[in-house]
PDB file of the backbone (N, CA, C, O) and the ligand in Angstrom, with CONECT records:
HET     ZN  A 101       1
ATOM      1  N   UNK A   1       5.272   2.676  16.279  1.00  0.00           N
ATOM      2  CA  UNK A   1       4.030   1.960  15.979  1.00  0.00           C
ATOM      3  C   UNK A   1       4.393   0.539  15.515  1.00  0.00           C
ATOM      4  O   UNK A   1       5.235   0.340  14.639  1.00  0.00           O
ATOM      5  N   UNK A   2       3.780  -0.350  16.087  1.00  0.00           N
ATOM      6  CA  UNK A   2       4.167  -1.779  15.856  1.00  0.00           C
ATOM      7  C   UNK A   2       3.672  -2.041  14.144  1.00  0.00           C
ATOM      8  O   UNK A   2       3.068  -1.177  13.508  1.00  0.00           O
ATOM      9  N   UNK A   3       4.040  -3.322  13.605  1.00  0.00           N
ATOM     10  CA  UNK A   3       3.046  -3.672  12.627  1.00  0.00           C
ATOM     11  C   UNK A   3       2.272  -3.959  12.057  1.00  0.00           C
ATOM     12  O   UNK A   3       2.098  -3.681  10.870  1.00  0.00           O
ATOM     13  N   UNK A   4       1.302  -4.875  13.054  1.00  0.00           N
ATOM     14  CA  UNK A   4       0.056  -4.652  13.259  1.00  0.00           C
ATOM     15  C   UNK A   4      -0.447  -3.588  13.917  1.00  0.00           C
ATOM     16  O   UNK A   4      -1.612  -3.862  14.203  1.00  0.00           O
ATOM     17  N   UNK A   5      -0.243  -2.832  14.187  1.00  0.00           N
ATOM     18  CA  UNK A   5      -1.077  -1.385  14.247  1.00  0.00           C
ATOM     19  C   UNK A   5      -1.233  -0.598  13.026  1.00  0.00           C
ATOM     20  O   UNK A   5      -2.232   0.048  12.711  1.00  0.00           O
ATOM     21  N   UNK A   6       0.200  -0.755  12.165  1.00  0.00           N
ATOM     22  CA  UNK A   6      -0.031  -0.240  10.713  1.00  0.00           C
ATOM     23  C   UNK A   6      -0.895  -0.728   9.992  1.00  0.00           C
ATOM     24  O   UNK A   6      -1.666  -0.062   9.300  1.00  0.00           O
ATOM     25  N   UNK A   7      -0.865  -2.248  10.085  1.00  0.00           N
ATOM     26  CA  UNK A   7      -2.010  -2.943   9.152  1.00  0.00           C
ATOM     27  C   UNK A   7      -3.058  -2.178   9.373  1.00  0.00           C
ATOM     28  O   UNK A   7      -3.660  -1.426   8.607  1.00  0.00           O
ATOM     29  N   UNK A   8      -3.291  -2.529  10.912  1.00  0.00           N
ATOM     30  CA  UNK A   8      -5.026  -2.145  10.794  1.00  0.00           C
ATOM     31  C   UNK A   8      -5.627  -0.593  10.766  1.00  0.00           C
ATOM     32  O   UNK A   8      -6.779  -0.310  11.096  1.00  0.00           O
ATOM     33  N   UNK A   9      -4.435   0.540  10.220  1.00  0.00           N
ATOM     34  CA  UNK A   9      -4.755   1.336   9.855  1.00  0.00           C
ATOM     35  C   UNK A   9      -5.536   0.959   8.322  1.00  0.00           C
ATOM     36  O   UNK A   9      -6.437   1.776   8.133  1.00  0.00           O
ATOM     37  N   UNK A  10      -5.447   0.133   7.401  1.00  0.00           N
ATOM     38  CA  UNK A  10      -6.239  -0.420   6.719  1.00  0.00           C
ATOM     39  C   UNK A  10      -7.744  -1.097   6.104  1.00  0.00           C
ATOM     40  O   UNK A  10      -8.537  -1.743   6.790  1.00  0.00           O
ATOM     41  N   UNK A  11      -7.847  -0.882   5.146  1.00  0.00           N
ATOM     42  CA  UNK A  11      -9.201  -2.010   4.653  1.00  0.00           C
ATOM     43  C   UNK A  11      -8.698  -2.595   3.939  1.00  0.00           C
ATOM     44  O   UNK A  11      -7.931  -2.105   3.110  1.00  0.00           O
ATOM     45  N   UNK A  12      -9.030  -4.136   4.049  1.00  0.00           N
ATOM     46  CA  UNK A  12      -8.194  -5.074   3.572  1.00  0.00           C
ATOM     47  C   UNK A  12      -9.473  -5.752   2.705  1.00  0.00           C
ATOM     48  O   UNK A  12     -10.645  -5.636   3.063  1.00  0.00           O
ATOM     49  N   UNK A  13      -9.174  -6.249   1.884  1.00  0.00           N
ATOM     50  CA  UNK A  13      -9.992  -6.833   0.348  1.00  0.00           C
ATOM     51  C   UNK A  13      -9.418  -8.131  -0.186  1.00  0.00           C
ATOM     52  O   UNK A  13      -8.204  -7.933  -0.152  1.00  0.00           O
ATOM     53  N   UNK A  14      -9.627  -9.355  -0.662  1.00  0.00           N
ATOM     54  CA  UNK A  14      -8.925 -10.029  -1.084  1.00  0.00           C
ATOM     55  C   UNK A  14      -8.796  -9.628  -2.641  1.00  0.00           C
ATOM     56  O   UNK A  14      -9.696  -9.169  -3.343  1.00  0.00           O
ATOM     57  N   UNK A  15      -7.218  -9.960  -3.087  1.00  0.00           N
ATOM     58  CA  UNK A  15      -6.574  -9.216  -4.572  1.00  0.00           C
ATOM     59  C   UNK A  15      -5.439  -9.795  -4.649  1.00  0.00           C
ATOM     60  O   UNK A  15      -5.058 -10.470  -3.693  1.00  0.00           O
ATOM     61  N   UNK A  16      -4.558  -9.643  -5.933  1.00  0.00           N
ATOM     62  CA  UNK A  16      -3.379  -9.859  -6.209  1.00  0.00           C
ATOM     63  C   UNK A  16      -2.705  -8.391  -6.015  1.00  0.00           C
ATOM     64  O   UNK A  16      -3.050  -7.221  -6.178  1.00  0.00           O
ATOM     65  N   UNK A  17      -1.426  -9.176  -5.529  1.00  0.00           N
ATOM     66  CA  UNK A  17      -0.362  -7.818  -4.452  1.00  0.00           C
ATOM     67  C   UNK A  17       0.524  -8.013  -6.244  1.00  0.00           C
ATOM     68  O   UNK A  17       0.984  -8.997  -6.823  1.00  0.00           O
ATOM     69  N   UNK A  18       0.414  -6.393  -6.655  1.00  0.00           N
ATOM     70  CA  UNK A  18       1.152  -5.806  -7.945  1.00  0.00           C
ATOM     71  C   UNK A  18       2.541  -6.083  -7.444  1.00  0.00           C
ATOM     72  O   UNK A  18       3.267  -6.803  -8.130  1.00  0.00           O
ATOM     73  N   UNK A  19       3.013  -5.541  -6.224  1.00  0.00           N
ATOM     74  CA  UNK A  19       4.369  -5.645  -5.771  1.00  0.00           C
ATOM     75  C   UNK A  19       4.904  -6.872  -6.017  1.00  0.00           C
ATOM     76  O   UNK A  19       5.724  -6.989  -6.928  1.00  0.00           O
ATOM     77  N   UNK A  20       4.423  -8.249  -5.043  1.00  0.00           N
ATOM     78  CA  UNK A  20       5.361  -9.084  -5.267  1.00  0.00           C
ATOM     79  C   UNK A  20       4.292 -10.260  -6.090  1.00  0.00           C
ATOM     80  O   UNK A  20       4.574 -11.327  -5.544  1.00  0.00           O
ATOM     81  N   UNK A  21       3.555 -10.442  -6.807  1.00  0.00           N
ATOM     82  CA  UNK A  21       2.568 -10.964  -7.277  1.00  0.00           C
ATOM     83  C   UNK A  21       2.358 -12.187  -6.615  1.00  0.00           C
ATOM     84  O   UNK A  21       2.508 -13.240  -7.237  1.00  0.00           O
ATOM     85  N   UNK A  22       1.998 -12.177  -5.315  1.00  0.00           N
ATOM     86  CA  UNK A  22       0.961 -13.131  -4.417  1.00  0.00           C
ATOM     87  C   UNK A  22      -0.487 -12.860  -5.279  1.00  0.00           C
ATOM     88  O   UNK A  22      -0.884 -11.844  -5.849  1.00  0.00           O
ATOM     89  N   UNK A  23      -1.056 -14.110  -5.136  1.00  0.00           N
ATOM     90  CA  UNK A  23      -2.391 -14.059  -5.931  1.00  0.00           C
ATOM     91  C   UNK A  23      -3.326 -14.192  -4.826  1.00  0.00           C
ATOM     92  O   UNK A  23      -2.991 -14.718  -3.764  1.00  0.00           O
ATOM     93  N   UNK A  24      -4.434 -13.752  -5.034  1.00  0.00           N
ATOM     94  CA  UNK A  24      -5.626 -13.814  -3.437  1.00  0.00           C
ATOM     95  C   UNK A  24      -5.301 -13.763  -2.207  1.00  0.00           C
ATOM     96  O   UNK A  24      -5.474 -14.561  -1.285  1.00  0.00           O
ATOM     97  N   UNK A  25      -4.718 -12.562  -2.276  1.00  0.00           N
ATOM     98  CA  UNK A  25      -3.997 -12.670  -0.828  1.00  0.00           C
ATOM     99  C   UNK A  25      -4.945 -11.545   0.006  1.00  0.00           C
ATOM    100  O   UNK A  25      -5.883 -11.221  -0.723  1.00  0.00           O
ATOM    101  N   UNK A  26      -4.986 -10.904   1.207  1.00  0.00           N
ATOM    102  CA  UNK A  26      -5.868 -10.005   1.841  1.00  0.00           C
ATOM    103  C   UNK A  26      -4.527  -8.563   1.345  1.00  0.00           C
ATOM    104  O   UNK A  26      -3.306  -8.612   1.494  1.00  0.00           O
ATOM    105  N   UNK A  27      -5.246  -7.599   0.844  1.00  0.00           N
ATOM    106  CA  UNK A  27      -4.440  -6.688   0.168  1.00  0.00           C
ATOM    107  C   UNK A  27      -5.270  -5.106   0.483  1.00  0.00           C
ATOM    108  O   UNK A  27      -6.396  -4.718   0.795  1.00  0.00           O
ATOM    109  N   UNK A  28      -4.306  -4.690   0.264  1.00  0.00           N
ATOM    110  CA  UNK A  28      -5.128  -2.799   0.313  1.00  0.00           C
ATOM    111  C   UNK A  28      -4.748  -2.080  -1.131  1.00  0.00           C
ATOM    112  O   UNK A  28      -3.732  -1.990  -1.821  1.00  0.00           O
ATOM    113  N   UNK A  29      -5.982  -1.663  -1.202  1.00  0.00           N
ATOM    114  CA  UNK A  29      -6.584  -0.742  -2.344  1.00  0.00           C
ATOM    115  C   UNK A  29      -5.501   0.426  -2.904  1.00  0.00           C
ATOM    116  O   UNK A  29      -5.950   1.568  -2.799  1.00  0.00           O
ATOM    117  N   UNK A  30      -4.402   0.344  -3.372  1.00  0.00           N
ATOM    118  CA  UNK A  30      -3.284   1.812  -3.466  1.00  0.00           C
ATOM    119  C   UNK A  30      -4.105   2.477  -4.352  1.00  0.00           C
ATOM    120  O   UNK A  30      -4.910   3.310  -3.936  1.00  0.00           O
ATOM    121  N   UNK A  31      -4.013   2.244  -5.369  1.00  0.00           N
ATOM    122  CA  UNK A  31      -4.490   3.421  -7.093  1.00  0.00           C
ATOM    123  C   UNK A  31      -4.887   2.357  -8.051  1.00  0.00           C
ATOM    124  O   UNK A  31      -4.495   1.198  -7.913  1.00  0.00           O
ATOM    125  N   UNK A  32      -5.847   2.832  -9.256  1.00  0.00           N
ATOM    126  CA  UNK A  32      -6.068   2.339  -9.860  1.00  0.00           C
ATOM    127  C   UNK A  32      -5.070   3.172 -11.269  1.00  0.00           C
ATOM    128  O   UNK A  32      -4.347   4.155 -11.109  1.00  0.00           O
ATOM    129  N   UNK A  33      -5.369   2.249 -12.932  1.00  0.00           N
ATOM    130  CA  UNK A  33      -3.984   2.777 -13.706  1.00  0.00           C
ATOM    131  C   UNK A  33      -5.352   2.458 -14.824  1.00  0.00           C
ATOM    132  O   UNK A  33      -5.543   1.303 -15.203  1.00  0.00           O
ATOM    133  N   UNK A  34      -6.182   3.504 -15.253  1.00  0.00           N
ATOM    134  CA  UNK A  34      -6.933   3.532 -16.558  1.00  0.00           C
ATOM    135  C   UNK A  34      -6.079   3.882 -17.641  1.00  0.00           C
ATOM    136  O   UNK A  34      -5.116   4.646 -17.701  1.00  0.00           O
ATOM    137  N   UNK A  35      -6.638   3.158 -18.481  1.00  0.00           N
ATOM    138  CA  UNK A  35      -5.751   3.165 -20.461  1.00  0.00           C
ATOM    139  C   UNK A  35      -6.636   3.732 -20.903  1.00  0.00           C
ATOM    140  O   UNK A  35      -7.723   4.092 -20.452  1.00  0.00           O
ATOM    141  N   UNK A  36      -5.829   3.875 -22.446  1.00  0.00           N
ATOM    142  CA  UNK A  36      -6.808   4.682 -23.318  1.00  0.00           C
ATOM    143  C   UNK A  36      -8.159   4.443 -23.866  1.00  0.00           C
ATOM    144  O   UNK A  36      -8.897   5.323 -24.308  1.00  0.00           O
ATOM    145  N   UNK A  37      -8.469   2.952 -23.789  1.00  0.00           N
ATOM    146  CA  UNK A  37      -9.142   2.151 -24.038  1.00  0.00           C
ATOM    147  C   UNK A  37     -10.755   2.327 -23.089  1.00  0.00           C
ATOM    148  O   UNK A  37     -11.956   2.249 -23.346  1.00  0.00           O
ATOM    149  N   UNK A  38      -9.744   2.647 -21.696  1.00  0.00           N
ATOM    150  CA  UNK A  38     -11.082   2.475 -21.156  1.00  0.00           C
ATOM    151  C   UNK A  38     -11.239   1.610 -20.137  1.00  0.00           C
ATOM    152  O   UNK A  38     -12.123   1.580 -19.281  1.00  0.00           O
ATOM    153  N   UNK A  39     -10.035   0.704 -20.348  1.00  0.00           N
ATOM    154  CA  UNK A  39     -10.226  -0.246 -18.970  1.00  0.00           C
ATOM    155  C   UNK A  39      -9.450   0.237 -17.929  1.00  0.00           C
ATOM    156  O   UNK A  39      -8.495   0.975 -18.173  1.00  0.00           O
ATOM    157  N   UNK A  40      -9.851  -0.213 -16.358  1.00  0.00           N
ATOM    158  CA  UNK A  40      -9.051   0.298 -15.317  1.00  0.00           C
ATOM    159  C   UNK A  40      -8.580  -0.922 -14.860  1.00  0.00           C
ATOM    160  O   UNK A  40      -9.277  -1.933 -14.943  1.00  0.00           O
ATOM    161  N   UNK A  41      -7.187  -0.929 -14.268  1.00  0.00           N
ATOM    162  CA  UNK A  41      -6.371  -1.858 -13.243  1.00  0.00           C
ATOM    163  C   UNK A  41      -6.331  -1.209 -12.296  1.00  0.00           C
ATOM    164  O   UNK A  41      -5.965  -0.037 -12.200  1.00  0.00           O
ATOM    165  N   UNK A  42      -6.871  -2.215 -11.151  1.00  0.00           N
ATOM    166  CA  UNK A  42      -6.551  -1.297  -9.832  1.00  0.00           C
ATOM    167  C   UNK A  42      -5.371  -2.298  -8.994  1.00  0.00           C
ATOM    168  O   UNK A  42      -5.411  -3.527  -8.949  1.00  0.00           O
ATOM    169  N   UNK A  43      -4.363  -1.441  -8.379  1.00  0.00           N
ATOM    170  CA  UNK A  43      -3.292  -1.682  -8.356  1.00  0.00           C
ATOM    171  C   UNK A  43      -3.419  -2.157  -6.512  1.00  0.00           C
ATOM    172  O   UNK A  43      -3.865  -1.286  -5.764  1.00  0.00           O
ATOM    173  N   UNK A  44      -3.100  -3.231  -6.031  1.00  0.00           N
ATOM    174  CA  UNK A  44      -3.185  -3.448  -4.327  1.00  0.00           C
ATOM    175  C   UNK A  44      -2.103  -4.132  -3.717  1.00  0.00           C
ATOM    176  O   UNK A  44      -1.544  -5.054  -4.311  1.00  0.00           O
ATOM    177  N   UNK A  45      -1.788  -3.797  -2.684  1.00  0.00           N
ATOM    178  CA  UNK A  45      -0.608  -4.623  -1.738  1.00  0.00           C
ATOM    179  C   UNK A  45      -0.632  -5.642  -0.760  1.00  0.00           C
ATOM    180  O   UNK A  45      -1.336  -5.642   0.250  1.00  0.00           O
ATOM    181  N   UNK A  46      -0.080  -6.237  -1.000  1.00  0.00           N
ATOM    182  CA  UNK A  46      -0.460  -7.493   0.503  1.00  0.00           C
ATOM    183  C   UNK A  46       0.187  -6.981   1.810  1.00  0.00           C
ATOM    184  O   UNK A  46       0.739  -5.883   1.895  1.00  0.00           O
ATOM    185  N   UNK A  47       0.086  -7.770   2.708  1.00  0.00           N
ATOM    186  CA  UNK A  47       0.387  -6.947   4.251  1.00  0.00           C
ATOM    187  C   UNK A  47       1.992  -6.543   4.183  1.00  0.00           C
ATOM    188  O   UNK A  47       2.420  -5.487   4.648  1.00  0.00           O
ATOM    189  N   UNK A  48       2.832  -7.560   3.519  1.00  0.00           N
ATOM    190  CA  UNK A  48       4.533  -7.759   3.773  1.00  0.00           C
ATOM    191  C   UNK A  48       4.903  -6.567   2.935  1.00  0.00           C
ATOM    192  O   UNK A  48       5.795  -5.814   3.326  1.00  0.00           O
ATOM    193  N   UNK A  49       3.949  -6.247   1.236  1.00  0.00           N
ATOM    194  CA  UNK A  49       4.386  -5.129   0.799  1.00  0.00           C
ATOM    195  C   UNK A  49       4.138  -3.755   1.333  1.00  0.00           C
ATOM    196  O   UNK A  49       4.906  -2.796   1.265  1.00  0.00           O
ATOM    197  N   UNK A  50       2.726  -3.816   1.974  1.00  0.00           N
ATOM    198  CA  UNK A  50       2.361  -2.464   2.446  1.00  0.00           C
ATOM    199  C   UNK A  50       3.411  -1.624   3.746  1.00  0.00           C
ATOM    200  O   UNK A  50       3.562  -0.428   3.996  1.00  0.00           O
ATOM    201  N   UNK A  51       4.095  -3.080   4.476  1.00  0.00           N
ATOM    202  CA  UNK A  51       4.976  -3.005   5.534  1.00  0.00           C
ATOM    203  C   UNK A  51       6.419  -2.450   5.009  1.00  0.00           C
ATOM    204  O   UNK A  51       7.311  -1.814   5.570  1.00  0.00           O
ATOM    205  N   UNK A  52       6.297  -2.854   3.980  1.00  0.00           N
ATOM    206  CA  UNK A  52       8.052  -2.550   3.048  1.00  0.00           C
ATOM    207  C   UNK A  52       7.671  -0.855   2.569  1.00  0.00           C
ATOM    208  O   UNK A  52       8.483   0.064   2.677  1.00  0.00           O
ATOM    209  N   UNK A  53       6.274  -0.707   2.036  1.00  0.00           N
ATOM    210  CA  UNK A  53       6.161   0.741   1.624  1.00  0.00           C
ATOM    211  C   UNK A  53       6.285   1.520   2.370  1.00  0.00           C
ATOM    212  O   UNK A  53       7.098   2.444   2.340  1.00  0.00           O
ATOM    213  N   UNK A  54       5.417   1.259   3.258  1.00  0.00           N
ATOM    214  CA  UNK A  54       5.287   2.177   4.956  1.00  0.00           C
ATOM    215  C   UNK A  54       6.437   2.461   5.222  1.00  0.00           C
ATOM    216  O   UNK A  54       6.565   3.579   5.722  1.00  0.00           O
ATOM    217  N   UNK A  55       7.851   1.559   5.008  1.00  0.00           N
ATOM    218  CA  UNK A  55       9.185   1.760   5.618  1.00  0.00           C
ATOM    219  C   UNK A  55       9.639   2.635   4.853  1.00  0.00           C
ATOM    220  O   UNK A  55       9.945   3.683   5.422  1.00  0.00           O
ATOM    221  N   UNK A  56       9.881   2.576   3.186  1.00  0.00           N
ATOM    222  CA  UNK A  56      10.282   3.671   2.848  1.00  0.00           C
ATOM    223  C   UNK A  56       9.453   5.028   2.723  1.00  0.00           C
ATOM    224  O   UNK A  56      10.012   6.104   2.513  1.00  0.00           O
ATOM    225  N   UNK A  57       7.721   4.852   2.909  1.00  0.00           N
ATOM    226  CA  UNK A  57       7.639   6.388   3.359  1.00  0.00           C
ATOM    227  C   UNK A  57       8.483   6.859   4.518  1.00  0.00           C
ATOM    228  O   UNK A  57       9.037   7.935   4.295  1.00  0.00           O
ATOM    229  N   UNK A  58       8.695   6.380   5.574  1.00  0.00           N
ATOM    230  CA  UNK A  58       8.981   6.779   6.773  1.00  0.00           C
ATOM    231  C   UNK A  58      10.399   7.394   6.699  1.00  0.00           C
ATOM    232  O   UNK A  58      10.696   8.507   7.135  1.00  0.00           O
ATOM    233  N   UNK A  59      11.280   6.476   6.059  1.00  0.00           N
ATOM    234  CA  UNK A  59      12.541   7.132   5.475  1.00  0.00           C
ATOM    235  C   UNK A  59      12.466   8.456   4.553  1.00  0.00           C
ATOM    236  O   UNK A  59      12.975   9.508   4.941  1.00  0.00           O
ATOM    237  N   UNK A  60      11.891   8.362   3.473  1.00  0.00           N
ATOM    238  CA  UNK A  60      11.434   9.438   2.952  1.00  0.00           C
ATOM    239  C   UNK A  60      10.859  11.117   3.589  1.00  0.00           C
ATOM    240  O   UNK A  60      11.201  12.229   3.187  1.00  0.00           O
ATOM    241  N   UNK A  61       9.735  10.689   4.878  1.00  0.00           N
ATOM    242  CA  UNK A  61       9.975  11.450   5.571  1.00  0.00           C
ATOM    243  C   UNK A  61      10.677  12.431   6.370  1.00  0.00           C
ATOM    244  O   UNK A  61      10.677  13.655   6.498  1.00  0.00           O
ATOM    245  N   UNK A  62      11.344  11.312   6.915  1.00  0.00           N
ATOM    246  CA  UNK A  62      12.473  11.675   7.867  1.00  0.00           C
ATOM    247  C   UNK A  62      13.465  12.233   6.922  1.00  0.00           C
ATOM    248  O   UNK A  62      13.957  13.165   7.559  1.00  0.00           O
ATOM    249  N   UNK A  63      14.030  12.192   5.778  1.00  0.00           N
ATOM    250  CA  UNK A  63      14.858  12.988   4.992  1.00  0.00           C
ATOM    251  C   UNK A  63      14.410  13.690   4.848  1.00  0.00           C
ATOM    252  O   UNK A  63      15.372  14.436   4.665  1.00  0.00           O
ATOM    253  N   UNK A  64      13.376  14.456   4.703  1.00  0.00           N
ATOM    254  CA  UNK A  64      12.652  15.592   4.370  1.00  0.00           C
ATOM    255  C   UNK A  64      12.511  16.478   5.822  1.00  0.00           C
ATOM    256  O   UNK A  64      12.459  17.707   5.760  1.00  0.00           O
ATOM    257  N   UNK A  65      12.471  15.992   6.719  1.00  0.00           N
ATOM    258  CA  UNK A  65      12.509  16.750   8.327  1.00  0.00           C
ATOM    259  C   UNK A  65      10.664  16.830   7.979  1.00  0.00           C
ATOM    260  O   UNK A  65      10.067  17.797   8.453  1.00  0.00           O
ATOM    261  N   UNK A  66      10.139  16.148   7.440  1.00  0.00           N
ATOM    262  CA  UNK A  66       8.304  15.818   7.481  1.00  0.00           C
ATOM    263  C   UNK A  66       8.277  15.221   9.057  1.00  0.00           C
ATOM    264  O   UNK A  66       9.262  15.129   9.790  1.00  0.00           O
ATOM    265  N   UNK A  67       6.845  14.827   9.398  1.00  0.00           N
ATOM    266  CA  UNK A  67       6.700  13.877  10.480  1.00  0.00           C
ATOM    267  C   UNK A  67       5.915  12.837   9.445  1.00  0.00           C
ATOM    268  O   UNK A  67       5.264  13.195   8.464  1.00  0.00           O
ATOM    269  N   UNK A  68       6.127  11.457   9.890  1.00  0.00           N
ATOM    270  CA  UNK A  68       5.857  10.666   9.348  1.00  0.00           C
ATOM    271  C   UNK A  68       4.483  10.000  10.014  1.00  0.00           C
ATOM    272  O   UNK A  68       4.351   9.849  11.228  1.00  0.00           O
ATOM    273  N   UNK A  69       3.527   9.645   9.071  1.00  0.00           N
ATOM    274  CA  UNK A  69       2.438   9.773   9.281  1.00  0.00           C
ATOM    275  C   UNK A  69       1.835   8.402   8.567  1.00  0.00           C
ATOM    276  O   UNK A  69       1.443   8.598   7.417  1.00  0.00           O
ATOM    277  N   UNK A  70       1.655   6.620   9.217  1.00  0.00           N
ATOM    278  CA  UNK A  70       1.301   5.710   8.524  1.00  0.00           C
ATOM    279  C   UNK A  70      -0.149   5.584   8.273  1.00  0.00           C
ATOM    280  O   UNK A  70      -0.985   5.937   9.106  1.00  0.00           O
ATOM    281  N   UNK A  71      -0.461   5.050   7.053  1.00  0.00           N
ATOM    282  CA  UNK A  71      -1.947   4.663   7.309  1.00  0.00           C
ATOM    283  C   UNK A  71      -2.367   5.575   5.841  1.00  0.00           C
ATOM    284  O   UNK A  71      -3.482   5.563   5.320  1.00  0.00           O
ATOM    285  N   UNK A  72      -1.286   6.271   5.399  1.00  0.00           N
ATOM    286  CA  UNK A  72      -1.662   7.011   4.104  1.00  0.00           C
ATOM    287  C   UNK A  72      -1.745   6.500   2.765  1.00  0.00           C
ATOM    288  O   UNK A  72      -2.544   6.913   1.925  1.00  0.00           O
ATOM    289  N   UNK A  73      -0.805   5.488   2.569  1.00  0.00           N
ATOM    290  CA  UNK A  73      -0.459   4.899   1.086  1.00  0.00           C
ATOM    291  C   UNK A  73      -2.179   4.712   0.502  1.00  0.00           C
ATOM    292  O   UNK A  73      -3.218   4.464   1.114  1.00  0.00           O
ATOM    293  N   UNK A  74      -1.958   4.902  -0.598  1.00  0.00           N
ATOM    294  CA  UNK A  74      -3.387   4.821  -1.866  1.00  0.00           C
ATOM    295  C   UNK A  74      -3.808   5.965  -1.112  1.00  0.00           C
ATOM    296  O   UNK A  74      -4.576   5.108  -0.674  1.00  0.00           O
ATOM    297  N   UNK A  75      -4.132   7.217  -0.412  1.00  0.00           N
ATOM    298  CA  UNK A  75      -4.439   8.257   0.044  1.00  0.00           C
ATOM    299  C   UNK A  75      -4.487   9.360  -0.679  1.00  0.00           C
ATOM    300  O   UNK A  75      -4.814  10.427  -0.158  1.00  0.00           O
TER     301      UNK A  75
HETATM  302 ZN    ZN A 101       3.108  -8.199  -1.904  1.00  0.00          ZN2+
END
């Protein structure tokens, strides 16, 4: 699967990428991280990080004898 095909397994939002802290960049939704307090951070990736994650799911996979399956991260 090319890398733009991975992208656009996506919804893309403009956000700051937690990974490499690009600010307003077009990013995808992973998890959000609520405190005790009450407030939530929601945590998102820009395209170059989501491409770096995707790679080590895929590795991850493949050590496991899984089939590797993109388009899951924040899933
Ligand atoms: Zn990033």
């Amino acid at each position: 699967m090319t890398p733009d095909a991975i992208l656009a397994l996506y919804r893309w939002v403009l956000a700051d990428c937690f990974r490499c802290g690009r600010t307003r960049v077009h990013a995808v939704r992973l998890d959000a991280i609520g405190t005790p307090s009450g407030r939530i951070y929601e945590l998102h990736a820009c395209g170059h990080c989501v491409l770096e994650l995707e790679e080590e799911r895929q590795i991850h996979a493949e050590r496991r004898g899984d089939v590797y399956q993109p388009g899951a991260l924040g899933a």
